[in-house]
C-alpha positions in Angstrom: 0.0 0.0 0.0 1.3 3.7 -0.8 0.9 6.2 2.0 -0.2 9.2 1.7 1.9 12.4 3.2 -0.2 13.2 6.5 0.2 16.8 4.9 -2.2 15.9 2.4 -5.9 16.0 3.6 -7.7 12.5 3.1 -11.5 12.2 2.9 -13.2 10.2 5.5 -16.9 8.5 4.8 -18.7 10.8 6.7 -17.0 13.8 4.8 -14.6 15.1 7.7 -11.0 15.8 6.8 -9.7 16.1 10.5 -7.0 13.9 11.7 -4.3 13.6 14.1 -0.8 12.1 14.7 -0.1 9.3 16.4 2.8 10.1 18.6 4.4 6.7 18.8 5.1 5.9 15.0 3.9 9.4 13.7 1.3 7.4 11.6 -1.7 9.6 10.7 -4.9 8.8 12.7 -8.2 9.7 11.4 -11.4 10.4 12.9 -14.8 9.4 11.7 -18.0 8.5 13.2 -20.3 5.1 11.3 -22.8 2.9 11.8 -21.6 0.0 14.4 -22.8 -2.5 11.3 -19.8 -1.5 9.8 -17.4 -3.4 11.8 -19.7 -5.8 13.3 -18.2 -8.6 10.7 -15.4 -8.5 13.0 -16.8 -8.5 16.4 -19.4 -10.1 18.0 -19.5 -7.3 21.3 -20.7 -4.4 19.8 -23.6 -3.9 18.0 -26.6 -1.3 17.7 -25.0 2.3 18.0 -22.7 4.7 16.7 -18.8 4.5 17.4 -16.1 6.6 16.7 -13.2 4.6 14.9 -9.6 5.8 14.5 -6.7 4.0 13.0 -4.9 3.5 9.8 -6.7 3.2 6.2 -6.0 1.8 3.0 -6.3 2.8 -0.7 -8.2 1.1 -2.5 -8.5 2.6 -5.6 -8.2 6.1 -7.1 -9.6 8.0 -4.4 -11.7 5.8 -1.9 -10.1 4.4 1.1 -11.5 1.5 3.2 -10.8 0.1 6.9 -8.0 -2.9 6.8 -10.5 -5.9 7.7 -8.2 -8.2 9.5 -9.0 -9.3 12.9 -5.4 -8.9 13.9 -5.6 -5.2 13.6 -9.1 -4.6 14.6 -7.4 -4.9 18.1 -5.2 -2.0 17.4 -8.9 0.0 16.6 -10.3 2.5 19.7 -14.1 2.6 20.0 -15.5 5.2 21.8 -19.6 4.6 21.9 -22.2 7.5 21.7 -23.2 9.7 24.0 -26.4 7.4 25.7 -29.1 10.6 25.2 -31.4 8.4 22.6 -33.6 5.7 23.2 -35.4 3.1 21.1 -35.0 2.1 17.5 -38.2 2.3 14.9 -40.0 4.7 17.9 -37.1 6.7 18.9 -36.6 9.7 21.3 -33.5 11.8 22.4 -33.9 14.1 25.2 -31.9 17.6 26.1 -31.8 19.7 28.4 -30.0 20.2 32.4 -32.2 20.6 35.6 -31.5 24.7 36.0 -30.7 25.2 32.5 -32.8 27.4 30.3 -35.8 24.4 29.4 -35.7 20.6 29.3 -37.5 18.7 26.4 -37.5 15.6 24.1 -37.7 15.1 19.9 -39.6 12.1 18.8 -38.8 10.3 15.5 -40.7 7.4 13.9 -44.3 8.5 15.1 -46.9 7.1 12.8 -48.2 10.3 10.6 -52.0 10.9 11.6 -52.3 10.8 15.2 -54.5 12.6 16.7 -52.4 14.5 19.5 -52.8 17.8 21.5 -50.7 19.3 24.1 -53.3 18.2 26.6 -52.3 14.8 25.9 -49.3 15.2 26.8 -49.7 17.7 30.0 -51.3 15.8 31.8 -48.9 12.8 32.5 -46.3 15.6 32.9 -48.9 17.1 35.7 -48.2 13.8 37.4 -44.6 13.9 37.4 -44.6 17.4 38.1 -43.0 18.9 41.6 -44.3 20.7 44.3 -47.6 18.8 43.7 -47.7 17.6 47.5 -45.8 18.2 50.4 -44.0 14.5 50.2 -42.4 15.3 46.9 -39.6 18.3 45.8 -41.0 21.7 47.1 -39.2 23.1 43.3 -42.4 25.2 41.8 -42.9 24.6 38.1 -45.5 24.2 36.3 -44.1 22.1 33.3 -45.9 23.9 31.0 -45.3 21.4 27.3 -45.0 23.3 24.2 -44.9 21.6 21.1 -42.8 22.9 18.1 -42.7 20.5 15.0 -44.5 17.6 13.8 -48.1 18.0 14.5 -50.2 20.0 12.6 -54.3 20.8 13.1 -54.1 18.3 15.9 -52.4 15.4 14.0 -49.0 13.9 13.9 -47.5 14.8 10.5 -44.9 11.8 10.6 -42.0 14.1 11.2 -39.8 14.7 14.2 -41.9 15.9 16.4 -40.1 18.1 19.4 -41.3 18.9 23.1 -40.1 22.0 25.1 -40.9 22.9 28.4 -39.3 26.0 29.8 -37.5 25.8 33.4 -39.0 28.6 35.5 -37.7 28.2 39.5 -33.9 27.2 38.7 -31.7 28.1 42.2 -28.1 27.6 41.1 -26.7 29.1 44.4 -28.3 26.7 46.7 -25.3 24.2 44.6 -22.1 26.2 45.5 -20.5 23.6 47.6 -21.7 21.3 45.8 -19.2 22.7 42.8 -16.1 21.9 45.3 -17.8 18.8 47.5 -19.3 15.7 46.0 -22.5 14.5 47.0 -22.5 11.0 48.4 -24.3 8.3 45.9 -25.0 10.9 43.6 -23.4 11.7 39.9 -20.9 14.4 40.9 -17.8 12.4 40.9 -18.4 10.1 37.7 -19.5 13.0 35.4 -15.9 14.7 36.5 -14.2 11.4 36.2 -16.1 11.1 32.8 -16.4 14.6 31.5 -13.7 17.0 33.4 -16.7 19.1 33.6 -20.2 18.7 34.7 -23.5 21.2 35.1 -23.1 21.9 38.9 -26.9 23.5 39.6 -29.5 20.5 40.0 -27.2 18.0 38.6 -27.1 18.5 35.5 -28.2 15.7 32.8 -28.2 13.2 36.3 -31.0 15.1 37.3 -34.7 13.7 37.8 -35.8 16.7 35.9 -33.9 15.2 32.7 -37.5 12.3 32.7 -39.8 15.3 31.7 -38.7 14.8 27.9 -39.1 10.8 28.6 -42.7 11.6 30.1 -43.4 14.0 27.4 -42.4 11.3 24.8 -44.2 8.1 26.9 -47.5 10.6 26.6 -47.7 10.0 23.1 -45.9 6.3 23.1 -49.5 5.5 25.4 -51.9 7.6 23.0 -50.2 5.5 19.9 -50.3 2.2 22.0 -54.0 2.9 23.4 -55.2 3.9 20.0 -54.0 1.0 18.6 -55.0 -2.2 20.7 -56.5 -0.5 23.5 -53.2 -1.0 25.6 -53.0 0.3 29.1 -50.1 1.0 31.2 -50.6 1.6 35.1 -48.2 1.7 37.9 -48.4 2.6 41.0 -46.6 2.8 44.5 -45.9 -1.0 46.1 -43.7 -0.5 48.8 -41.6 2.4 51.0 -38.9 1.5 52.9 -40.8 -1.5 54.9 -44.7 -0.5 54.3 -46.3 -2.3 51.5 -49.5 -3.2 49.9 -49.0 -6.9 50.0 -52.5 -7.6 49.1 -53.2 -5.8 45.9 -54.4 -7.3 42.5 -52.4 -5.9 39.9 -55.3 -7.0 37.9 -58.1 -4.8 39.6 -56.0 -2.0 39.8 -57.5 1.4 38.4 -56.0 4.8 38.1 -58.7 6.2 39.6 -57.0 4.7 42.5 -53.8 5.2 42.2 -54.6 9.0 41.6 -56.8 9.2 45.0 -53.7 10.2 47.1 -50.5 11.4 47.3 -48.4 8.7 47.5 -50.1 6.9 44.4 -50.5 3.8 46.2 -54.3 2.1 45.4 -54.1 0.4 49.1 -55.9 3.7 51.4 -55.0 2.0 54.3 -51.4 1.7 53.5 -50.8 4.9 51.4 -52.0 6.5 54.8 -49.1 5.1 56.8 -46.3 5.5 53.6 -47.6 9.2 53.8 -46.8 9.4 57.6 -43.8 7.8 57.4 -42.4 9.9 54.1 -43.3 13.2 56.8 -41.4 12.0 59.4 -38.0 11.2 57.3 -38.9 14.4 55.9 -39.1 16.8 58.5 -35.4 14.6 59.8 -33.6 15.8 56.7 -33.3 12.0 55.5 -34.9 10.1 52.5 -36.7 6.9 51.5 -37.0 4.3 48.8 -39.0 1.8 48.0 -40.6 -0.3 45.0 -42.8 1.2 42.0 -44.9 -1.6 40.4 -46.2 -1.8 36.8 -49.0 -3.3 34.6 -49.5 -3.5 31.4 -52.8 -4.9 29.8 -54.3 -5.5 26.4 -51.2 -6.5 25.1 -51.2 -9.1 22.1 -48.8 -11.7 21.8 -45.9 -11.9 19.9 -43.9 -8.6 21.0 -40.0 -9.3 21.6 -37.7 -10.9 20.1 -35.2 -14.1 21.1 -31.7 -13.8 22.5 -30.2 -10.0 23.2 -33.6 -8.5 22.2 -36.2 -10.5 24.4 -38.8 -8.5 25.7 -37.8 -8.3 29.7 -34.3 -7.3 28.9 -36.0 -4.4 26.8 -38.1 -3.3 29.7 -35.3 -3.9 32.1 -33.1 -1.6 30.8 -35.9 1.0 30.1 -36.6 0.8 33.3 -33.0 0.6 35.0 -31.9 3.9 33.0 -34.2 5.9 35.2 -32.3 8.2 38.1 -32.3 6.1 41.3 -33.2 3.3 39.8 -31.6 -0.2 41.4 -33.5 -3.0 40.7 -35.7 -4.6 38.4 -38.2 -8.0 38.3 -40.9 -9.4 35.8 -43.9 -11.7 37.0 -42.4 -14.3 40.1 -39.1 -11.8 40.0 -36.8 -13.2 42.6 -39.3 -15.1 44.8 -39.8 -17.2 41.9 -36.4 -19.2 43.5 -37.7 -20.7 46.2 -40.2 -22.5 43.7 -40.1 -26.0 42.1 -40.3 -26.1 38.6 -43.7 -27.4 39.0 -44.9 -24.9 41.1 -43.7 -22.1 39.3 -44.9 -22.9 35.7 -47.8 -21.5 34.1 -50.1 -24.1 33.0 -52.1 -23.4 29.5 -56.2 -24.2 29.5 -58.6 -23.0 26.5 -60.8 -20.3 27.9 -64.8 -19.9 26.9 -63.5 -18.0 23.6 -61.1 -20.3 22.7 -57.7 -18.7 23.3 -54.8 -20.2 24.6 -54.1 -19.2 28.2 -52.1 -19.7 31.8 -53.9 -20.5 34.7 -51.1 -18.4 36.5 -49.0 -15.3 35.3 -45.9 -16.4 37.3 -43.9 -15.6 33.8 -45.2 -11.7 34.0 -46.8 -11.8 30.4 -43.4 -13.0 28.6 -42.0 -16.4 28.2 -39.1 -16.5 25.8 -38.6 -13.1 25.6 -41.9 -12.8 23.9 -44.9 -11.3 25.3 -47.3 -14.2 25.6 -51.0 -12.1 25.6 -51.0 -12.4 29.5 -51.0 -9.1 31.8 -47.5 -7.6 32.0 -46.4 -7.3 35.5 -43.0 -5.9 36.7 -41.2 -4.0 39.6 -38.8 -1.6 39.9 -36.7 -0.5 43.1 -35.5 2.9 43.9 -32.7 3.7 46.4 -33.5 6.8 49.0 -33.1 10.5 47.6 -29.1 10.7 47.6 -29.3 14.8 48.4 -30.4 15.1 52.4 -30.2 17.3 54.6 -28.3 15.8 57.1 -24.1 16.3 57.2 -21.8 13.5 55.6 -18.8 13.0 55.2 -17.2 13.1 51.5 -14.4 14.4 49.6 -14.0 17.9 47.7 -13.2 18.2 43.8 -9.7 19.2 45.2 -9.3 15.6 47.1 -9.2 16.7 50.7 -11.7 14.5 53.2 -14.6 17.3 54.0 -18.6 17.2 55.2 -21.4 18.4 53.7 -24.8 19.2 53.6 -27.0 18.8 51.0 -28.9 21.9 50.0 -31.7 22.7 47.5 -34.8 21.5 46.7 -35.0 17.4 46.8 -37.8 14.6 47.2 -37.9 13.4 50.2 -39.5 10.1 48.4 -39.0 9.8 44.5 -41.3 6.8 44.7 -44.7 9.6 43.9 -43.3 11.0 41.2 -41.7 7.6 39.7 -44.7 6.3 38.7 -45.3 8.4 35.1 -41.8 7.7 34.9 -41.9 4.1 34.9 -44.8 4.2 32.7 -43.3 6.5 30.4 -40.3 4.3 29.9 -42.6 0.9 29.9 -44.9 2.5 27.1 -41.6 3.6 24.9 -40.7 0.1 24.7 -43.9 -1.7 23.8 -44.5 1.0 20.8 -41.2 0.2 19.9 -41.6 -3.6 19.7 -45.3 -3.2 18.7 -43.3 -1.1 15.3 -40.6 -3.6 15.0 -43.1 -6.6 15.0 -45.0 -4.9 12.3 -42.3 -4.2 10.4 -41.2 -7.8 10.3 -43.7 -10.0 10.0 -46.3 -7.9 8.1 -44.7 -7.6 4.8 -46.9 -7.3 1.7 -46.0 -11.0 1.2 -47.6 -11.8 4.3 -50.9 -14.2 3.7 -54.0 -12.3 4.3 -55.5 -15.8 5.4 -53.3 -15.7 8.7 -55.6 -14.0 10.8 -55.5 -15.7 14.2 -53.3 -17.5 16.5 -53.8 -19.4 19.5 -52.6 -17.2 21.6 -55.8 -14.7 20.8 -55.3 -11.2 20.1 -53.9 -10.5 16.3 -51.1 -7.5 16.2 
């Protein structure tokens, strides 16, 4: 192969001609950003995103240059994966935006043209999520006012991007001061300097719980698409704080009209009364509590997920697990599901009275095999205790000395309240997703009309 003079500029396939030097053997190195398909002939670990790829190339022919394929010297390759602000594939949103910056917001790509959506549709899950709704959540006053900018026109979705802004109104960035020399135990502080060199002090930046607005915003219309569709609804609702939980509920008889009765969102009366007294108590202490947010999804027709890496749970589990103090995640039996036999945990099938196939149990959660099975959707999710109290801790400044601190601002007390559009959010954003990418497959033109039920009921 014939070098070329690193004075020379050389094109790279996404058009840049910036490079720099590789100090060890003064070999050019060029930066360009592709497609992960483009290497994935030669590794079996990455797949699914964008990576930035620098290292030598070689000519090919007059003027187009091409990566050395070799296995050998893919080693000698650095990958450096994108930037983790998008989420989904055929229903895809990225959202923007700090916690005292200017606004927050989200832009939406791969929404079916002629939707009928409004702003209210959207407002009011965000008026769920919002703060200063009760005294047990963030005193922060905002009224989370959406505003949408592109892609719906006279009331329907136009197939185009469409983008959601909502303005920030109450930012405080003094009340973070110290918290621009000391890091804040359990929180992001110091892994966005370890990552960045450089982070948004006020409110925490992108770690921020403020940052789920656009994720709310976008799971708004992921629920009007999904509802529209098959009828699908999403519900979730407070199971547990700290050691209080509503052990005897039906996920089944759950309605939002009681989940929305009180402040805690828990459908139990009894027991929301005694998470309420106990969330004022840690309050007024300076401390914080976690708990569990449960989640059900109904209506939802067989088929959705795919084997292996894509199976359905892992989906929802990393939807889920991206949220801020998020820690745990289970589907159906979840962990308890250990202490069973094999023949007490499975699900046996019967025929019902209109001849579908179904389990006499839901001990699966709705999937088996990574696919969703027609069954009720049931899954947990665990959230640690609000890392910012208002008690002092010991921790360590930006500058490495051993320091204490503590935490100002305005925090919840209990994230658990305002969790629950959030877990929805992220739940709905993946079954619109699948609900596309099952479509997409399996309903080709080529498809036979004739197939028009399955044993499992419900036809996507």
């Amino acid at each position: 192969m014939k070098r070329r003079s690193h004075h020379h500029h050389m094109q790279t396939l996404n058009g840049s001609n910036q490079y720099t030097m590789n100090s060890l053997n003064r070999i050019p190195t060029f930066w360009i950003s592709l497609p992960l398909s483009y290497v994935s002939s030669y590794t079996n670990s990455l797949c699914g995103s964008t990576v930035f790829i620098t290292r030598r190339w070689d000519r090919v022919n007059k003027s187009k240059y091409c990566l050395r394929s070799s296995y050998r010297k893919l080693l000698h390759t650095r990958l450096y994966m994108g930037n983790g602000n998008s989420f989904g594939r055929c229903f895809r949103i990225s959202t923007w935006g700090e916690s005292h910056g200017a606004g927050v917001g989200v832009t939406i790509d791969g929404c079916p043209p002629q939707l009928p959506l409004t702003v209210d549709d959207i407002q009011k899950e965000l008026d769920r999520r919002r703060p200063g709704q009760s005294r047990i959540v963030t005193p922060r006053k905002e009224q989370d006012e959406a505003e949408i900018l592109s892609g719906v026109v006279d009331g329907q979705t136009i197939g185009t991007p469409i983008a959601i802004l909502v303005r920030n109104q109450d930012q405080r960035p003094q009340d973070y001061d110290t918290v621009a020399v000391k890091y804040r135990p359990s929180h992001a502080d110091a892994t966005y300097d370890a990552k960045y060199g450089i982070r948004a002090v006020a409110g925490g930046g992108r770690s921020s719980a403020r940052e789920t607005i656009g994720r709310v915003a976008a799971g708004a219309v992921a629920k009007k698409i999904l509802a529209t569709y098959c009828k699908m609804e999403i519900l979730g609702y407070v199971q547990r704080v700290k050691d209080i939980s509503a052990q005897h509920l039906d996920p089944n008889q759950v309605t939002l009209d009681q989940i929305e009765k009180n402040m805690v969102r828990c459908p139990d009366e009894r027991v929301a009364q005694e998470m309420i007294e106990l969330i004022d108590k840690v309050r007024r202490s300076g401390d914080s509590l976690g708990g569990v947010v449960e989640c059900i999804v109904r209506n939802v027709p067989a088929g959705l997920g795919s084997p292996v890496f894509d199976k359905l749970e892992a989906e929802l589990a990393k939807a889920c697990m991206s949220l801020p103090a998020s820690k745990g995640f289970e589907i159906g039996s979840g962990f308890s599901g250990t202490y069973m036999t094999g023949s007490e945990h499975n699900d046996e099938f019967y025929i019902d009275s209109d001849g579908r196939t179904r389990t006499r149990t839901n001990r699966s959660g709705g999937i088996q095999g990574g696919i969703s099975n027609g069954e009720n959707i049931i899954l947990r999710v665990a959230f640690k205790p609000t890392s910012t109290i208002g008690k002092i801790q010991k921790t360590v400044s930006r500058s490495g000395e051993e320091v204490e601190l503590r935490g100002k601002g305005r925090h919840d007390p209990c994230v658990l309240p305002r969790a629950v559009p959030m877990v929805e959010a992220m739940v709905a954003l993946v079954m619109v997703d699948q609900l596309m990418q099952q479509r997409a497959q399996s309903f080709l033109p080529f498809r036979k009309e004739s197939i028009t039920f399955h044993s499992l009921g419900k036809q996507l």
